[in-house]
C-alpha positions in Angstrom: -35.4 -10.8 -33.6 -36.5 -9.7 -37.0 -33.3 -7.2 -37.0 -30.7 -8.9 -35.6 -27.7 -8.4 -37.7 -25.0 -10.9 -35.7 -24.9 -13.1 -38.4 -26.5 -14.3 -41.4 -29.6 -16.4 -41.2 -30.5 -18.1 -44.6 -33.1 -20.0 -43.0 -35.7 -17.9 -40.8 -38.7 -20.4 -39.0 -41.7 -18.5 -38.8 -43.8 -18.7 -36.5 -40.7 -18.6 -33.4 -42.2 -19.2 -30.3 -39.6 -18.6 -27.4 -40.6 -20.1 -23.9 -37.6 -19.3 -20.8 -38.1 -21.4 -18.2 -38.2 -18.4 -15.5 -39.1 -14.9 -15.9 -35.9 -13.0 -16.3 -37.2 -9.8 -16.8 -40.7 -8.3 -16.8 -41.9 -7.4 -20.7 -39.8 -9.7 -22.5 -42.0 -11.2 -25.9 -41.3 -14.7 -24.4 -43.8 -17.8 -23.0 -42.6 -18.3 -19.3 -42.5 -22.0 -18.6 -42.2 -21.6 -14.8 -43.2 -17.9 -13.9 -42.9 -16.3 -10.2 -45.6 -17.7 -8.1 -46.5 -15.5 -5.3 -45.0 -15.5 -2.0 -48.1 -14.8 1.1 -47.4 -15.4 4.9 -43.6 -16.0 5.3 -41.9 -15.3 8.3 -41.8 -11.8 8.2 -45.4 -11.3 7.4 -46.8 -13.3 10.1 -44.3 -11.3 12.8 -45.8 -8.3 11.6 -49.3 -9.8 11.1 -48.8 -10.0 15.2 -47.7 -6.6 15.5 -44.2 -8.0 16.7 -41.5 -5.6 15.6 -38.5 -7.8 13.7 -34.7 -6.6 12.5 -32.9 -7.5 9.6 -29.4 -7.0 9.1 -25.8 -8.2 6.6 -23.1 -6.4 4.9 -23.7 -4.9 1.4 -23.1 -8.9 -0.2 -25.9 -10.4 1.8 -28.3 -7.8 2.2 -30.9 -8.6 -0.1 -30.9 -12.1 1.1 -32.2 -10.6 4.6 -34.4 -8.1 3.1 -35.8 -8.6 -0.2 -35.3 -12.5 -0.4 -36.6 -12.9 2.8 -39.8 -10.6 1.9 -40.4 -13.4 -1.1 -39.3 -10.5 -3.5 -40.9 -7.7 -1.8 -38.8 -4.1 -1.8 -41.0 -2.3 0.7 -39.9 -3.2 4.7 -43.1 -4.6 6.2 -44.5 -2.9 9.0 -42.5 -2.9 12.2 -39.1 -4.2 10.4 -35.9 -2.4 10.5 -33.1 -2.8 8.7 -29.1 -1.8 8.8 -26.9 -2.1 6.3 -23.3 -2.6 6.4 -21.2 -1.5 3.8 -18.8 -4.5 2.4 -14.9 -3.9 2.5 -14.2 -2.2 -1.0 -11.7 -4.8 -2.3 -11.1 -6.8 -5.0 -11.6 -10.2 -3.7 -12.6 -10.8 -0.1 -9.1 -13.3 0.4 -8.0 -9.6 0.5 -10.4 -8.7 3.7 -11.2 -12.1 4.7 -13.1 -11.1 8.4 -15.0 -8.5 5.5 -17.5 -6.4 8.0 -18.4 -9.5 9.7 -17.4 -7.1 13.1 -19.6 -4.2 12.9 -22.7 -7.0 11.6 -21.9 -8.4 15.0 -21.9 -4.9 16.9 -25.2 -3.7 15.1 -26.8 -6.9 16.2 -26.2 -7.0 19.6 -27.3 -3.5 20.1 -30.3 -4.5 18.5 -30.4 -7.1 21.0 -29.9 -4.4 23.7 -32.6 -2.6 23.0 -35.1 -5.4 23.7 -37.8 -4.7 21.1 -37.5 -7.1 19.0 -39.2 -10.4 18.7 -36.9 -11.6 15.6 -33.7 -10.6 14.6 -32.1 -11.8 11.2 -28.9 -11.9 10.5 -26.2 -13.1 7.5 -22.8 -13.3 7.9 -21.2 -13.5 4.1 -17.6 -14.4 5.1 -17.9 -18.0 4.5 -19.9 -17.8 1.6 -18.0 -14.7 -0.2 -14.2 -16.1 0.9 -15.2 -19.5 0.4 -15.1 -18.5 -3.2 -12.1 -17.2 -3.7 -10.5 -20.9 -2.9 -8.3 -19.7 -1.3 -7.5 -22.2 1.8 -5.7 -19.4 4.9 -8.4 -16.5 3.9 -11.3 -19.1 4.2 -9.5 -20.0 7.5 -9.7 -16.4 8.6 -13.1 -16.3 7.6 -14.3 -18.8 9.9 -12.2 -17.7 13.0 -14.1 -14.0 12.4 -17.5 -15.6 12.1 -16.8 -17.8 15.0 -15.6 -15.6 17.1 -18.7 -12.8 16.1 -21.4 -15.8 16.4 -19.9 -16.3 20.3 -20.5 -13.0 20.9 -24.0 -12.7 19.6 -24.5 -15.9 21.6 -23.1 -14.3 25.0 -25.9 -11.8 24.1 -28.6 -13.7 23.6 -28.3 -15.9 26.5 -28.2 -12.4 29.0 -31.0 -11.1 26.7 -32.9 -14.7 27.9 -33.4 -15.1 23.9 -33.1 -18.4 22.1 -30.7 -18.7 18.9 -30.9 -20.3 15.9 -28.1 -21.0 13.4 -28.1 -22.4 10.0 -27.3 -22.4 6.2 -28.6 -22.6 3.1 -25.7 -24.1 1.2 -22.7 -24.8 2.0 -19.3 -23.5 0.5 -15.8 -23.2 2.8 -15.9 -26.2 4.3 -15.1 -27.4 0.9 -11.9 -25.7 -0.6 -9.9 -28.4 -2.2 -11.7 -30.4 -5.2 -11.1 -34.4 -5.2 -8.2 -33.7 -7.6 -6.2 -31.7 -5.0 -8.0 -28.1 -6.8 -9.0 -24.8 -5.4 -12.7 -25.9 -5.3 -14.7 -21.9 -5.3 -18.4 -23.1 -5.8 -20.7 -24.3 -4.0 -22.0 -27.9 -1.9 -24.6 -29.7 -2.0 -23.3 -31.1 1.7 -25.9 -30.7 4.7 -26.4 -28.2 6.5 -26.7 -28.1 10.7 -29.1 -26.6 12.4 -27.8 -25.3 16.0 -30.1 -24.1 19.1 -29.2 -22.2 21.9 -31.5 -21.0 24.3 -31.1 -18.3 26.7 -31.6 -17.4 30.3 -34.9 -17.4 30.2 -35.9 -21.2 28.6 -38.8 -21.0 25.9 -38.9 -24.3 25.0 -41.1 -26.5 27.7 -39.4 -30.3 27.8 -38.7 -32.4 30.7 -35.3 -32.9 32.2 -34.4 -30.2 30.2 -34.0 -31.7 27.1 -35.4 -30.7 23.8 -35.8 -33.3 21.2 -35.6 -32.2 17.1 -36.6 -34.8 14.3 -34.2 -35.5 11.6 -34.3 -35.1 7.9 -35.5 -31.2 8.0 -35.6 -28.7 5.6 -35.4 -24.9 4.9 -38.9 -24.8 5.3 -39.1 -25.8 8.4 -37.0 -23.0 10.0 -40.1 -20.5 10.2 -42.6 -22.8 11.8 -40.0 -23.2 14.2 -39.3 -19.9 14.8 -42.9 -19.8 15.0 -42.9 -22.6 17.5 -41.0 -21.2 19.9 -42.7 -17.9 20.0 -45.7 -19.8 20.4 -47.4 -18.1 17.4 -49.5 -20.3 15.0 -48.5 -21.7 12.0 -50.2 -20.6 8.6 -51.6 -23.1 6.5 -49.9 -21.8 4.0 -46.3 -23.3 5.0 -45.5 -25.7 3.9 -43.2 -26.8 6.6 -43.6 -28.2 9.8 -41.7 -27.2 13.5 -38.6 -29.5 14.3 -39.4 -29.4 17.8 -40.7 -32.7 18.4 -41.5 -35.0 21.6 -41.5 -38.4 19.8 -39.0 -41.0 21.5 -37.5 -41.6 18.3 -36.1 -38.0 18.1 -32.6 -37.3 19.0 -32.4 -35.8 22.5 -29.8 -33.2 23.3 -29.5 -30.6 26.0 -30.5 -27.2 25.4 -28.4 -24.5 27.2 -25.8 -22.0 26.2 -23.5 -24.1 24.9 -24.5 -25.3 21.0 -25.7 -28.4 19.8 -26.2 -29.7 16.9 -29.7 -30.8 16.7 -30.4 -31.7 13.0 -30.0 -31.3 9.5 
């Protein structure tokens, strides 16, 4: 600070203590207010813990949200995790290649499916996320149709496989393009989120008549205990979540098959 030159400083307070609120960058001479905490048994780690093998998989855009995110910040693939990237469309903006490479996401997932190794697959699809920004109304349009239509196929999959499916968000973005004032609206909402079940051929979740009952009201953490749930691994202390798989009365009830169903938020 002492040679900055931008502009002229007649007044210079001494002592300067600087405090960011996260760490941006490892060395800076700053206070932290809220550094990284670290990140111990997430999904991944207790799959591997188990000796279960797990893919990962998105498009150049979403990668690191499958890999590194994921991995609470960790480079390194943990032991027994593959990964495949797909390279994004080279364009501009995605209105310009709206289904992006949503196809070949779809085509390397089901041939991990195929293989049958695998006791978790992860997957992104960045089409409503990446077009949703543009604000532009017909590409967001022809995102959705793509991701749609790749999502049935991975579904069509899984059930054959005798797998059990799980789709959600962490935000949401195209199903928002206009603002209230009639404007292209490219950021994104604070809206709920659904989470959507499908189970397979071969039924993992034990419930009479066939029905499988979620609570309300969950949260991103509660995605891995579920997970976890199903595969009937235990959950680490360390989550902070809890399964939505529930058997209280009160719970919404709906069937569990191949066709989706909303089951909560």
């Amino acid at each position: 600070l002492e040679d900055f030159n931008g502009f002229s400083r007649p007044i210079w307070p001494s002592p300067l203590d600087v405090v960011t609120f996260t760490q941006y960058e490892r060395g800076l001479p700053v206070e932290v207010a809220f550094p990284p905490q670290p990140l111990d048994h997430l999904l991944g780690d207790v799959m591997s813990d188990h000796g279960l093998r797990q893919f990962r998989i998105a498009e150049t855009e979403k990668y690191p949200h499958v890999t590194y995110f994921f991995n609470g910040g960790k480079e390194r693939p943990l032991p027994g995790e593959d990964r495949h990237l797909v390279p994004s469309p080279q364009v501009a903006t995605y209105d310009q290649a709206p289904a992006m490479s949503a196809w070949d996401v779809t085509d390397g997932v089901i041939s991990a499916i195929a293989k049958g190794v695998y006791s978790l697959i992860v997957v992104n699809y960045a089409n409503p996320d990446m077009v949703g920004h543009t604000g532009i109304m017909d590409a967001a349009v022809q995102a959705i149709e793509t991701v749609d239509a790749c999502v049935g196929r991975i579904a069509e999959a899984t059930h054959w496989a005798g797998g059990t499916m799980l789709i959600t968000a962490d935000h949401g973005n195209a199903e928002t393009m206009r603002s209230p004032a009639g404007k292209p609206w490219t950021a994104h909402t604070t809206n709920p989120v659904p989470l959507l079940l499908l189970e397979g051929g071969k039924r993992k979740i034990s419930s009479a008549n066939n029905l499988v009952e979620l609570r309300d009201n969950g949260t991103l953490a509660d995605l891995a205990p579920t997970i976890l749930d199903i595969l009937r691994i235990p959950v680490p202390p360390a989550m902070g979540g809890r399964s939505l798989i529930a058997s209280s009365s009160r719970m919404r009830s709906v069937a569990a098959g191949r066709t989706a169903q909303v089951l909560g938020v």
